[in-house]
C-alpha positions as CSV (number, residue, x, y, z in Angstrom):
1,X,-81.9,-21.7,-13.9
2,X,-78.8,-22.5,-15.3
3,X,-76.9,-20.3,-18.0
4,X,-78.2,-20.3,-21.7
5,X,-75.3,-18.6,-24.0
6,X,-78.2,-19.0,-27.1
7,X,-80.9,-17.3,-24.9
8,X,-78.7,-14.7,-24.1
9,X,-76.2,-14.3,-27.4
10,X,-78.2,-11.0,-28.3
11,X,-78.3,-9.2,-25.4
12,X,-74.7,-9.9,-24.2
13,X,-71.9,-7.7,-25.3
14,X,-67.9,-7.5,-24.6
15,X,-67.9,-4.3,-21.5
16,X,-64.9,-3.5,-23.0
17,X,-65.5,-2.9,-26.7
18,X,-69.2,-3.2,-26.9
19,X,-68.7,-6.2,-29.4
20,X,-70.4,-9.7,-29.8
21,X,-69.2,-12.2,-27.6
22,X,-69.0,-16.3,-28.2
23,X,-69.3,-19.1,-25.9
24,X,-65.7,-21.3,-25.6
25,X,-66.1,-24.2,-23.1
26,X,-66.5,-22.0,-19.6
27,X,-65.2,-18.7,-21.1
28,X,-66.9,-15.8,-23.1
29,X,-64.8,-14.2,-26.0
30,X,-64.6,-11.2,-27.4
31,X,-65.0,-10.9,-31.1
32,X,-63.0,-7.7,-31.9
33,X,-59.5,-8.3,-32.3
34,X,-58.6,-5.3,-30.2
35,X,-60.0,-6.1,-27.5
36,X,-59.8,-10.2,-27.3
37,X,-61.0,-10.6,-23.9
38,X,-61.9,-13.5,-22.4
39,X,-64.4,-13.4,-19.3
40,X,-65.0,-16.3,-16.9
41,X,-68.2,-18.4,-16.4
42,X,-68.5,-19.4,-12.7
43,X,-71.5,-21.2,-11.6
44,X,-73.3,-20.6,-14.5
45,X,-72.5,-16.7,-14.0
46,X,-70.5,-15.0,-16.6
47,X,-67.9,-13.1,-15.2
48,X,-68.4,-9.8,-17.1
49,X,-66.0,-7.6,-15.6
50,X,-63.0,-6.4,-17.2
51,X,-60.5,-6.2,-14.4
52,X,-61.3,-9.9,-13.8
53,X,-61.0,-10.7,-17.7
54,X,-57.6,-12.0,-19.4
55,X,-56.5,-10.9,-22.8
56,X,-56.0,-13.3,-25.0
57,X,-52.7,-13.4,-27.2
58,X,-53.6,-12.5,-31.0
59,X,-52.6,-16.2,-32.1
60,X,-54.7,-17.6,-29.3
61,X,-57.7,-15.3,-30.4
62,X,-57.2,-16.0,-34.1
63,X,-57.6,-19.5,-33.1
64,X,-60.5,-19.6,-31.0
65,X,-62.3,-17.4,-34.1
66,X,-61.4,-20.0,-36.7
67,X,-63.0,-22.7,-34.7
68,X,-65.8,-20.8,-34.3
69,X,-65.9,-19.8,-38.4
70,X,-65.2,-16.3,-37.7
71,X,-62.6,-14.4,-39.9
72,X,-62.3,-10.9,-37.5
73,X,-58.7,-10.1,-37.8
74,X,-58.0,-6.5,-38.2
């Protein structure tokens, strides 16, 4: 069965911060701009560990949240 992001937008949160998470091409972001992590999709698998997660840079993240129509800059 492969991966759904939609199916599974409600039920998936950032380990990290506990914060909504959106789908960017084969990576999950985090929304909160604390935390910014960006978790892995492998296989269809998301990656949801923090050691294995990068933190995005705050101009990166600020990016990837205006794409996505999301104003979360703290």
């Amino acid at each position: 069965m492969p991966y759904n992001f939609k199916e599974l937008e409600s039920l998936l949160v950032c380990p990290g911060s506990r914060s909504k998470l959106i789908q960017e091409g084969d990576s999950l972001i985090c929304t909160d701009g604390a935390c910014r992590l960006k978790f892995a999709i492998r296989d269809n698998i998301p990656i949801m560990l923090v050691d294995e997660a990068v933190q995005l840079s705050l101009e990166e993240w600020e990016h990837v949240m205006k794409r996505h129509s999301l104003d979360r800059t703290n």
